[in-house]
Backbone as CSV, one residue per row, in Angstrom:
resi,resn,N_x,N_y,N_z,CA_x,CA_y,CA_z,C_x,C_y,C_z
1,UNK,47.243,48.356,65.887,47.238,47.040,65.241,45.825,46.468,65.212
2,UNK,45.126,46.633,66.598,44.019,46.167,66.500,42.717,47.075,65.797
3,UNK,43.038,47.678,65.358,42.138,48.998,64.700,42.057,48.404,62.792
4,UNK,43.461,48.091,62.573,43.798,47.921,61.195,43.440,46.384,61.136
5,UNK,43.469,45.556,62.177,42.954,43.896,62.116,41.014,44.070,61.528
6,UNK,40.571,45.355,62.615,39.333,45.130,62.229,38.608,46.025,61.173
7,UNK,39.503,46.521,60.613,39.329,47.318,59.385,39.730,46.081,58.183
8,UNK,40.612,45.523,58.124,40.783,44.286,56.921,39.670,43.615,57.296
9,UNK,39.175,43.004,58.775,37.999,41.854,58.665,36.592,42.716,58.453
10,UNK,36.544,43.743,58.240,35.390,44.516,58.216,35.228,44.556,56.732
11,UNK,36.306,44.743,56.088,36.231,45.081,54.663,36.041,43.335,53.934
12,UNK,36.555,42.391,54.291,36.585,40.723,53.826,34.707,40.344,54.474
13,UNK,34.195,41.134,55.640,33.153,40.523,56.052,32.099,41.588,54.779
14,UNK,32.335,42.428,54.582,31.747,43.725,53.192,31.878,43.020,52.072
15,UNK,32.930,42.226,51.685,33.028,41.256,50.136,31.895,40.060,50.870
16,UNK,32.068,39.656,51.376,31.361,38.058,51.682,29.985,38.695,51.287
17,UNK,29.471,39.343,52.597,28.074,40.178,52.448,27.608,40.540,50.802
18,UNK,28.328,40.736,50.183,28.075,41.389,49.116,27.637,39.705,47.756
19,UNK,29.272,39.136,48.333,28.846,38.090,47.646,27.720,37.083,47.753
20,UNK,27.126,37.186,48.945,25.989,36.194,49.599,24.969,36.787,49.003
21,UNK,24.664,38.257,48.760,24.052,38.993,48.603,23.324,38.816,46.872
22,UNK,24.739,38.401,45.746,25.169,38.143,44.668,24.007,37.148,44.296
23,UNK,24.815,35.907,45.045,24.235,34.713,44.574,22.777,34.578,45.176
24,UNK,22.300,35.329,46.377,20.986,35.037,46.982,20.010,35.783,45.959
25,UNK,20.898,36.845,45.383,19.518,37.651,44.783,20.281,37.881,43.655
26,UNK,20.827,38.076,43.004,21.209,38.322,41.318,20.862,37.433,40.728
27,UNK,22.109,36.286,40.960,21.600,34.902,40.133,20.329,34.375,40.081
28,UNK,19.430,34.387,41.048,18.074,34.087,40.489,17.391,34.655,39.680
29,UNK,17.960,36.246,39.558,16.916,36.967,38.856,17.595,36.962,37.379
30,UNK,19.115,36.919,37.253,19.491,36.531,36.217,18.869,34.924,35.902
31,UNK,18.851,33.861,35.898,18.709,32.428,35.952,17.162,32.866,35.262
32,UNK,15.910,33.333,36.510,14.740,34.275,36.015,14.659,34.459,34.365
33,UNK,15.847,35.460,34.376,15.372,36.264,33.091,15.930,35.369,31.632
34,UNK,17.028,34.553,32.138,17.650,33.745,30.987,16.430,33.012,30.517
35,UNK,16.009,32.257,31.504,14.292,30.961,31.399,13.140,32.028,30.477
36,UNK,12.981,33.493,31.386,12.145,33.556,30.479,12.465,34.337,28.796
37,UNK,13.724,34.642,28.705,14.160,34.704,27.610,13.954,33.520,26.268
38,UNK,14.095,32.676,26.933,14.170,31.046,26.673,12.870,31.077,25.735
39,UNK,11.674,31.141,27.197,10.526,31.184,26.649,9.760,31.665,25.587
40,UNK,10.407,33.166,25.793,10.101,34.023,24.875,9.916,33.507,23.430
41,UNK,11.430,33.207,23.254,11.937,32.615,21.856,10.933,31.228,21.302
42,UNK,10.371,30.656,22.706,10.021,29.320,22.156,8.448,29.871,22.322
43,UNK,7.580,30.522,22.533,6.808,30.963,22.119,6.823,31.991,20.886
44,UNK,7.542,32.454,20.838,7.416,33.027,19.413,7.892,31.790,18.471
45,UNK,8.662,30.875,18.235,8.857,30.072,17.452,7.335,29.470,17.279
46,UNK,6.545,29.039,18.336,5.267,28.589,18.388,4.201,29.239,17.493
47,UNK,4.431,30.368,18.210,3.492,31.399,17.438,3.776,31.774,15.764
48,UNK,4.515,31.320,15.226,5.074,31.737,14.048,4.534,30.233,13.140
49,UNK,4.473,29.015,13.764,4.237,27.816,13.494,2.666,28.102,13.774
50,UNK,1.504,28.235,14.337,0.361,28.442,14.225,0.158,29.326,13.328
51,UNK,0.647,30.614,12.931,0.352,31.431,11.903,0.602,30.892,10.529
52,UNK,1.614,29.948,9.905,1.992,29.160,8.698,1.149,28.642,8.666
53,UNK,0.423,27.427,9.907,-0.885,26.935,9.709,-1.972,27.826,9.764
54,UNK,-2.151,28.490,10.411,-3.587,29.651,9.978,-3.566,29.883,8.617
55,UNK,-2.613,29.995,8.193,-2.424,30.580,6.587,-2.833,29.620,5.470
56,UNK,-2.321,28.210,5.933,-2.566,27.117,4.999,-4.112,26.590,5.408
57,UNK,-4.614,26.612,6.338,-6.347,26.712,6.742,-6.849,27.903,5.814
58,UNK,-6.731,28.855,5.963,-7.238,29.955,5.335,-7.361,29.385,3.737
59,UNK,-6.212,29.082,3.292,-5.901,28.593,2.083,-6.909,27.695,1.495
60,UNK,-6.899,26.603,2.465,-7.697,25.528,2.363,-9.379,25.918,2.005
61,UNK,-9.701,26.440,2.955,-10.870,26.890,3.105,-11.429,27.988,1.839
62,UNK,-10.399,28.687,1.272,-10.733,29.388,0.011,-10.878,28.010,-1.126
63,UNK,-10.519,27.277,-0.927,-10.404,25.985,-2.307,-11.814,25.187,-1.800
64,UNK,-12.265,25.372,-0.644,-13.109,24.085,0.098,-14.721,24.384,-1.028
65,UNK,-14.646,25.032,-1.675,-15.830,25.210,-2.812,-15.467,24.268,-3.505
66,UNK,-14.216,24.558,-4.603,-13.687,23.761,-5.512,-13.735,22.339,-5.355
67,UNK,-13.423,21.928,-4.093,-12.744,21.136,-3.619,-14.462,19.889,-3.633
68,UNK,-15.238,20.855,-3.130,-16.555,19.948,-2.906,-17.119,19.897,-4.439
69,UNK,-16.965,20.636,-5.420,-17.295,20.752,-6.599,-16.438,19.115,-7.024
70,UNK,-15.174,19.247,-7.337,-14.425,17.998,-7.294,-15.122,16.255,-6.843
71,UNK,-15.365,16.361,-5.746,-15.695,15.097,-4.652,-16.901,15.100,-5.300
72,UNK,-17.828,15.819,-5.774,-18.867,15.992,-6.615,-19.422,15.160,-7.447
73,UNK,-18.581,15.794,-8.154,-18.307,15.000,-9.892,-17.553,14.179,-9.807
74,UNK,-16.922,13.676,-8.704,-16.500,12.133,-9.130,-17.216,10.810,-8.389
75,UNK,-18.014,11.295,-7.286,-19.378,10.576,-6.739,-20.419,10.097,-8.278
76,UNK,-20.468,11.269,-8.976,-21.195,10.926,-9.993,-20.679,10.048,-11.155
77,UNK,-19.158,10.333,-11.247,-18.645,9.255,-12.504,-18.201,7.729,-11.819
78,UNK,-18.382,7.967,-10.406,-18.105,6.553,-9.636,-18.875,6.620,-8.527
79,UNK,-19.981,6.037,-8.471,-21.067,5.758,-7.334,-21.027,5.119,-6.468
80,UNK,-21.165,5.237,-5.317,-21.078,3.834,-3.977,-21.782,2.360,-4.288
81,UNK,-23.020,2.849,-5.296,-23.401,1.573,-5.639,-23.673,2.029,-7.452
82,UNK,-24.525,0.795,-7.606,-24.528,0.718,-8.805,-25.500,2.035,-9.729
83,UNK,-26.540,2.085,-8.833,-27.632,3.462,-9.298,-28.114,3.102,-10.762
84,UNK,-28.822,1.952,-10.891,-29.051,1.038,-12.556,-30.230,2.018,-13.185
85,UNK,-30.845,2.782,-12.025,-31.627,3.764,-12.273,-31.808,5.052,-12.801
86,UNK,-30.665,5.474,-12.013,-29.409,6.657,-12.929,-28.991,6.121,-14.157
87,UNK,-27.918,5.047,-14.379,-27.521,4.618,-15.578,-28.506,4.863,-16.648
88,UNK,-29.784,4.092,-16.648,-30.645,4.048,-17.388,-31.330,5.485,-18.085
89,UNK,-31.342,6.536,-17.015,-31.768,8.006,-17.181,-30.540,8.487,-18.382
90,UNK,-29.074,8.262,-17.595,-28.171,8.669,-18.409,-28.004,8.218,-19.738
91,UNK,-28.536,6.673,-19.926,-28.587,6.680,-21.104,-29.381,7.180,-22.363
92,UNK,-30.696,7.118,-21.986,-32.153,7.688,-22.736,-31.223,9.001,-22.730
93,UNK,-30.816,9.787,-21.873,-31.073,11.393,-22.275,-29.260,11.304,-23.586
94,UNK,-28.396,10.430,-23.598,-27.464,10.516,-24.777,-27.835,9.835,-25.351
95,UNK,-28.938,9.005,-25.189,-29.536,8.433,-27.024,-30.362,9.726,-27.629
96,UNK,-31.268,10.165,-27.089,-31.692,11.330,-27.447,-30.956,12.422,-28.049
97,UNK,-29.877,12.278,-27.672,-29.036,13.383,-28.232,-28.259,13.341,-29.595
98,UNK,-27.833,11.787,-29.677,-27.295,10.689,-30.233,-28.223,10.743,-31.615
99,UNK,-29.751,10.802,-31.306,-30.588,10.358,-32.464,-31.283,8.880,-32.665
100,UNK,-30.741,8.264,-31.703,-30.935,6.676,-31.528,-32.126,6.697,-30.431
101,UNK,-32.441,5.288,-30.854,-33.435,4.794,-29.651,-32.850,3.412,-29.120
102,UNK,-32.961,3.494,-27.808,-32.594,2.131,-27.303,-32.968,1.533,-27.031
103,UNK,-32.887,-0.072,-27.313,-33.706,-1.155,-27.513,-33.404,-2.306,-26.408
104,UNK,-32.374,-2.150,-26.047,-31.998,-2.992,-24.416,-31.064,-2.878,-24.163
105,UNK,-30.813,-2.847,-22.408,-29.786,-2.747,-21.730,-29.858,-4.340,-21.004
106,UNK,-28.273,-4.358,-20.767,-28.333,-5.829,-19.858,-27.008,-4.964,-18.940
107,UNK,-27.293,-5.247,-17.768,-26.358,-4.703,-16.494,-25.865,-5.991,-15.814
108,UNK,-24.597,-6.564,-15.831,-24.251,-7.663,-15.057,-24.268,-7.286,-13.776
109,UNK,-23.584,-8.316,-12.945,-23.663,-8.258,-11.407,-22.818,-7.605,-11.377
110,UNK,-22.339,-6.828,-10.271,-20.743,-5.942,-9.974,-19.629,-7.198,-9.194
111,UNK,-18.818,-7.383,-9.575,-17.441,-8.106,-9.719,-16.243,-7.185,-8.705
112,UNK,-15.852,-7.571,-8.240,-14.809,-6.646,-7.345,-13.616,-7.002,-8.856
113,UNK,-13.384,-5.666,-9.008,-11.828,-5.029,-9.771,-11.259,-6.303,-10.184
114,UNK,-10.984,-6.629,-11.939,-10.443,-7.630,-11.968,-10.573,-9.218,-11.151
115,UNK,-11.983,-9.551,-10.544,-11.806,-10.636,-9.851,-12.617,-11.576,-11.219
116,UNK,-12.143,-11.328,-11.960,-12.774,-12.652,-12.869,-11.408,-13.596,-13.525
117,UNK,-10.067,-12.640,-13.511,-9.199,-13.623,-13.828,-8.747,-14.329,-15.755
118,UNK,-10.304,-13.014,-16.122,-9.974,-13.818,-17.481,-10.166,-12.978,-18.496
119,UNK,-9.760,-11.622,-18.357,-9.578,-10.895,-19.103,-10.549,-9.737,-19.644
120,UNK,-12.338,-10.560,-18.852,-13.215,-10.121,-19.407,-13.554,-8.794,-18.786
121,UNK,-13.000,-8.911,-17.491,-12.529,-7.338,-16.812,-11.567,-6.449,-17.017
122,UNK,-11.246,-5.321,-17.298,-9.997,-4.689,-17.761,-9.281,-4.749,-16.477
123,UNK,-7.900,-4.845,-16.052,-7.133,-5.146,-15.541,-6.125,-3.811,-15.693
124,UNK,-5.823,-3.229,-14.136,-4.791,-2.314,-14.416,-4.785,-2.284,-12.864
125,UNK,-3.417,-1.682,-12.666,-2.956,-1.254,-11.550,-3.658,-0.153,-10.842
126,UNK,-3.949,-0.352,-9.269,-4.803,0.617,-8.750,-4.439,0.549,-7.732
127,UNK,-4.807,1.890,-6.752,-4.437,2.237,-5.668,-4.784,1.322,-4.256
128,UNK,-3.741,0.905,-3.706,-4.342,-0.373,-3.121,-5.302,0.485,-1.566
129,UNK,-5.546,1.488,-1.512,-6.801,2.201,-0.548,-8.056,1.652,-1.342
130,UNK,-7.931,0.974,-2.608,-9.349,0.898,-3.581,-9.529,-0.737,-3.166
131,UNK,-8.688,-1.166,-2.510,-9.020,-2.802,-2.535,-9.995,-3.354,-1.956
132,UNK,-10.721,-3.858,-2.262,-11.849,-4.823,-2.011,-13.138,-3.185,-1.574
133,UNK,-12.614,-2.565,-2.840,-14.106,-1.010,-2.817,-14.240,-1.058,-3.555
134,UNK,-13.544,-1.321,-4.898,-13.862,-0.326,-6.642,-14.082,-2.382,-7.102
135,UNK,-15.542,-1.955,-7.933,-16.122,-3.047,-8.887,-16.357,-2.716,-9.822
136,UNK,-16.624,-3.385,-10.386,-16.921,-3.650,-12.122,-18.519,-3.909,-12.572
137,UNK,-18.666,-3.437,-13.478,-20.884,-4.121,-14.024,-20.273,-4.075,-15.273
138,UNK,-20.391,-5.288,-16.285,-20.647,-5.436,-17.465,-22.138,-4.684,-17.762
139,UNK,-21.798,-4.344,-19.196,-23.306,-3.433,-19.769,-23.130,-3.916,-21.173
140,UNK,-24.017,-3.930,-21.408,-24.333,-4.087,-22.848,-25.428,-3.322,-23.201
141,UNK,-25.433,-2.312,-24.136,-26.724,-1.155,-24.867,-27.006,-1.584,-26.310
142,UNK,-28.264,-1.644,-26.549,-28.678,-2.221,-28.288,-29.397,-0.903,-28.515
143,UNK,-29.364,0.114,-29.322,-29.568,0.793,-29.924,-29.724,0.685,-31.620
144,UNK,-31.057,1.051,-31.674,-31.109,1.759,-33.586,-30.801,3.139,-34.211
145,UNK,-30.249,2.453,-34.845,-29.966,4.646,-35.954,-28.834,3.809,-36.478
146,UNK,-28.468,4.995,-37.646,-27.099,4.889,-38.919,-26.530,4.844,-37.715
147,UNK,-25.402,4.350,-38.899,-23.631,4.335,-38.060,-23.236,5.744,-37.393
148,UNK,-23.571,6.852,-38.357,-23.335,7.694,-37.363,-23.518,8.230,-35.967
149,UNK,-24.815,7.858,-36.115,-25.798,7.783,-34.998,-25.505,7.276,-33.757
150,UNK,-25.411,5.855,-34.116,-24.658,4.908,-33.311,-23.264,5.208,-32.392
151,UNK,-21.890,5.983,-33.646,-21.080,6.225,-33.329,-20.857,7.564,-32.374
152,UNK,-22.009,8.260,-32.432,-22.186,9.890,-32.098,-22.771,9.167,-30.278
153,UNK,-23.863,7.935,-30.349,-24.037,7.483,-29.214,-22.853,6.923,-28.202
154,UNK,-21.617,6.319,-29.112,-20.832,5.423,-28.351,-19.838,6.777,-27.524
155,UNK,-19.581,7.936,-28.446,-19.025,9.076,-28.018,-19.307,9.544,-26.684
156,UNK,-20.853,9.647,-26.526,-21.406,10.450,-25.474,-21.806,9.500,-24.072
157,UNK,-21.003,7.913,-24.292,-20.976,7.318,-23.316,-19.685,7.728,-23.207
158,UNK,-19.012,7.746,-23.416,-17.617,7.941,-22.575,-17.096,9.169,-22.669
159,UNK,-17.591,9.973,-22.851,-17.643,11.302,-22.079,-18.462,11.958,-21.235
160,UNK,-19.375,11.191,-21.152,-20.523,11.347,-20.254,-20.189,11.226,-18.483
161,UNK,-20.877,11.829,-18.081,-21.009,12.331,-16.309,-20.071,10.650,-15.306
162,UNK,-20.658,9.587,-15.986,-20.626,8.582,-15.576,-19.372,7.754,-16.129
163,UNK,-18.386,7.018,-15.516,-17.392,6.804,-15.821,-17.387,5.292,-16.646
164,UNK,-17.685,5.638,-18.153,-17.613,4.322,-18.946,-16.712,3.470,-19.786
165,UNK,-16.384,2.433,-19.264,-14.979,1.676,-20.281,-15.295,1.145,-21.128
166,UNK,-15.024,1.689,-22.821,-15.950,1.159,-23.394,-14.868,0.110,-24.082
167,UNK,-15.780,-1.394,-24.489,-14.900,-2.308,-24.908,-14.931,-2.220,-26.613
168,UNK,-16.264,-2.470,-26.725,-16.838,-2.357,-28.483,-17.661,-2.061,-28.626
169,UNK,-17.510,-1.917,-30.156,-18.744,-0.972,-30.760,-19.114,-1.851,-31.869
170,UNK,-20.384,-2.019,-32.167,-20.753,-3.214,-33.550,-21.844,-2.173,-34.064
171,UNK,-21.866,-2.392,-35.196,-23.221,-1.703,-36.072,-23.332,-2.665,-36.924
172,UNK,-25.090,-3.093,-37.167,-25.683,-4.198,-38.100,-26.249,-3.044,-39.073
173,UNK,-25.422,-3.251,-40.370,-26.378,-2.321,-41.293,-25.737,-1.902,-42.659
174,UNK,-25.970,-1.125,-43.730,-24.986,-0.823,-44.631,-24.589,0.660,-44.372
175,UNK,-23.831,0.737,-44.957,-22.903,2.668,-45.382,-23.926,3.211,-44.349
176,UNK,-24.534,4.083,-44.865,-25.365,4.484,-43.679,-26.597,4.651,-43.553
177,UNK,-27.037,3.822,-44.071,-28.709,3.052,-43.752,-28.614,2.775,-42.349
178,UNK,-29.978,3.012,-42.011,-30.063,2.578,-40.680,-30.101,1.501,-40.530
179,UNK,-29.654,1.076,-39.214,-29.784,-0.160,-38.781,-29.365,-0.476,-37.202
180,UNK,-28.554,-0.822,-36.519,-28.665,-1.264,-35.203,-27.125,-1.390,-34.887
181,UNK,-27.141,-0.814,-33.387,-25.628,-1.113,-32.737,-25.726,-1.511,-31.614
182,UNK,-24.797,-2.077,-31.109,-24.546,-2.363,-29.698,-23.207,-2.079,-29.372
183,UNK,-23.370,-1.228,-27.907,-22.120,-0.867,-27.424,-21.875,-2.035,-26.180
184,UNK,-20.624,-2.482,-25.889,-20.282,-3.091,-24.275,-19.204,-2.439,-23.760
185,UNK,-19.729,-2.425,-22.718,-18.079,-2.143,-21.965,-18.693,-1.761,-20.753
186,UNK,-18.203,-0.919,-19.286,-18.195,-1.681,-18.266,-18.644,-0.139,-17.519
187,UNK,-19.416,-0.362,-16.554,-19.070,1.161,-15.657,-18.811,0.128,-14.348
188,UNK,-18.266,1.290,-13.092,-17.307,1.209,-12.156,-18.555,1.557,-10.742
189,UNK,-18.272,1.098,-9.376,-18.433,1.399,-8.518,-17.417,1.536,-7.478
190,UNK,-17.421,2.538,-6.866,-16.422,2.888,-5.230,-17.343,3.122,-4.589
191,UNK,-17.446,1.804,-3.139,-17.903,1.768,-1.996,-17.002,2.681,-1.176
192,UNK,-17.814,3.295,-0.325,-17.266,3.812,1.405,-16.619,3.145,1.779
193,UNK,-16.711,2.083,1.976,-15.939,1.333,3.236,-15.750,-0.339,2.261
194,UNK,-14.645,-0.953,2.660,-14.034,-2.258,1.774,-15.490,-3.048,2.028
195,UNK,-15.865,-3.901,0.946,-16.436,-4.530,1.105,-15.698,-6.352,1.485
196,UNK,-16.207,-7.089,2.504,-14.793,-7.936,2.550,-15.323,-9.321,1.287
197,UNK,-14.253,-9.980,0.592,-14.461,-10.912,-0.444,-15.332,-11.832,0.317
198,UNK,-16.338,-12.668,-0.772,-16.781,-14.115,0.123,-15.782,-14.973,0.173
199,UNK,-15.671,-15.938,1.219,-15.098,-17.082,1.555,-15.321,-18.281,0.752
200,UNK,-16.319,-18.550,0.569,-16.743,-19.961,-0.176,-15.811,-19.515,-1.632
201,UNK,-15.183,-20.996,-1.885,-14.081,-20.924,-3.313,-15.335,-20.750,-4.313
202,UNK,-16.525,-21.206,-4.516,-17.235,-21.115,-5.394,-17.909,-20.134,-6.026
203,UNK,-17.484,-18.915,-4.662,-17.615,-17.590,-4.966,-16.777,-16.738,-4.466
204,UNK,-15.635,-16.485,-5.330,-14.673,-15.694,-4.968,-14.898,-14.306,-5.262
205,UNK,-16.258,-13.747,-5.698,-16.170,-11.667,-5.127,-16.762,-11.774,-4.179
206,UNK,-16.509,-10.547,-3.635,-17.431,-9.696,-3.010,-18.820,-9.654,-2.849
207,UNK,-20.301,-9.871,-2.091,-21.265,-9.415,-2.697,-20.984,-8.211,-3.229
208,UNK,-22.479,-7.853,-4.350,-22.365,-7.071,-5.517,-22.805,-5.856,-4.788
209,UNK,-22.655,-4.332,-4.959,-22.975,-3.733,-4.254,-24.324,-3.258,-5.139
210,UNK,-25.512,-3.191,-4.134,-26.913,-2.607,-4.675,-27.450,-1.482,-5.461
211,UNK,-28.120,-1.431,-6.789,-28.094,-0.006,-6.522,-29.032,0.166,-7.892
């Protein structure tokens, strides 16, 4: 009897052992391998998310020519300031081309976007990142030559490098005898950084930006 008592508690103390054995050392190494399974997955999810972006960098960086070509040419059709110096170059070299000679320029002050209220600014909806940056310069150009001349000049302002709104076009003269035109209409400035409006009611823009 007592032989077979300690043969059942020998064999129940062999399960326990085994089970202590289980949970002291399996389950951790299972628990172990689940975590770094885990990991696995969430580093490769990672790694799969840096490579989409490597790809769209790569991307980027093939366009980053274009891209500066772009920012380029539109520095030049919209200047931080006014550049009355440039203007003036740009114009002589499309009267020249034009056939005309020009006889005076008048450059107003720069106006922040529509702040005149009376129509004499063109007025349109704009991106409000442009607020209190993008101004206005009235221009006025007096040029001589035929109408064609004239008209071949008013062309090559507004297709020209420099971004021009043109309002009108007048020619003093007959059929096409020479005689004299004047173009008006407006070029544009975008400052870097907002310029803030003046305070005093008596002057409601912006100072004018220099140039």
């Amino acid at each position: 009897m007592s032989t077979r008592i300690w043969t059942i508690g020998g064999a129940v103390l062999i399960v326990a052992i085994l089970a202590l054995g289980y949970f002291l050392g399996v389950v951790p190494l299972l628990t172990q391998a689940a975590t770094a399974d885990s990991d696995r997955a969430a580093a490769e999810q990672q790694n799969l998310i840096h490579e989409a972006a490597l790809v769209q960098l790569r991307e980027q960086a093939e366009q980053l020519d274009d891209l500066e070509l772009q920012l380029a040419t539109l520095h030049e059709a919209l200047p931080a300031d006014l550049d009355s110096a440039g203007f003036f170059d740009y114009l002589q070299g499309a009267a020249g081309e034009a056939g005309v000679a020009v006889t005076s320029v008048t450059i107003e002050e720069a106006q922040t976007y529509g702040a005149s209220g009376d129509g004499s600014i063109p007025a349109a909806e704009v991106d409000p990142a442009l607020n209190n940056r993008l101004f206005t310069s009235k221009v006025s150009v007096s040029v001589d030559g035929d109408a064609a001349q004239v008209l071949a000049f008013a062309r090559a302002l507004q297709s020209g490098d420099r971004l021009f709104f043109e309002e009108t076009v007048t020619f003093t003269g007959s059929g096409g005898e020479a005689g004299g035109g004047t173009i008006n209409g407006y070029i544009f400035v975008v400052t870097d950084q907002p310029l803030q409006p003046a305070t005093d009611a008596a002057a409601p823009v912006a100072p004018a930006p220099a140039g």
